[in-house]
C-alpha angles and dihedrals in degrees: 000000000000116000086242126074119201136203108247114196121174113184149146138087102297129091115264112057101111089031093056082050093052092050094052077054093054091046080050107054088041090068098042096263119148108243125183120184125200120193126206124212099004141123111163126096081196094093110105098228085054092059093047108037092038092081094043093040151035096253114174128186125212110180139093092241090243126094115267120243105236095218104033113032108187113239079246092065100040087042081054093049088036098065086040097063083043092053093041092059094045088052094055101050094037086093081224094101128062092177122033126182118196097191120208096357091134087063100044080053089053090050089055089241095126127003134258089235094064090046091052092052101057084054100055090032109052121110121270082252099057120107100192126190121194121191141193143078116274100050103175125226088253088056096043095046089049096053122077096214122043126179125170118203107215130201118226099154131000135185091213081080104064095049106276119150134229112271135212110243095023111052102014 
């Protein structure tokens, strides 16, 4: 691996920002890298991408398995972002990792679960060797200014609007 890490974020209202992650883990184990992978807000080993990347890589979910209520998260759901942000950090300073994705931590930030603060500072503070990948929508310009690679994924037309469900195979 390159002696320099980046900070991956992909972000924005369109479909494909974990799964843009998930296939940078795929490039990645193909080739031996170390990937762990930290969900949160999720408690399903249902995903797709959960039953599959599971046995290439270290996946770890932190979520109730319930939505969040914007404006009045329950203690269960901070204490579960919480320990993923813990065991985040512990992941990304263990030298076992070379490429770490923290799914849907900009939304667990947005949902006051965990701060901004803590977020940046994974960012300025992981190891050279790092490569870390950051998903969700609501990135915030500290987050954004901080990162070295940027991407927003931007909805022009989606199915989900016309009723559309979520499929197996395709969204989880």
């Amino acid at each position: 691996m390159e002696s320099k890490g980046f900070v991956h974020i992909y972000t924005g209202d369109g479909k494909g920002k974990s799964t843009a992650a998930f296939g940078l883990a795929v490039r990645a184990l193909g080739h031996g890298r170390h990937v762990a992978i930290i969900q949160f807000l999720k408690k399903d080993e249902n995903y797709g991408e959960y039953k599959f990347l599971s046995s290439h890589a270290t996946m770890l979910q932190f979520g109730t398995g319930s939505f969040v209520d914007m404006k009045n998260p329950s203690p269960q759901e901070i204490s579960s972002a919480k320990s993923g942000l813990d065991k985040s950090r512990e992941i990304i300073f263990s030298g076992l990792y070379e490429i770490v994705i923290l799914d849907e931590i900009t939304v667990a930030m947005n949902l006051n679960l965990i701060s901004e603060e803590d977020v940046i500072g994974l960012m300025r503070d992981k190891p050279n060797d790092v490569e870390l990948v950051m998903t969700g929508r609501g990135a915030t310009k500290k987050m954004i200014e901080t990162a070295d690679l940027v991407t927003e994924m931007k909805e022009v037309k989606h199915y989900f609007k016309k009723g559309v469900k979520a499929r197996e195979g395709i969204e989880f």
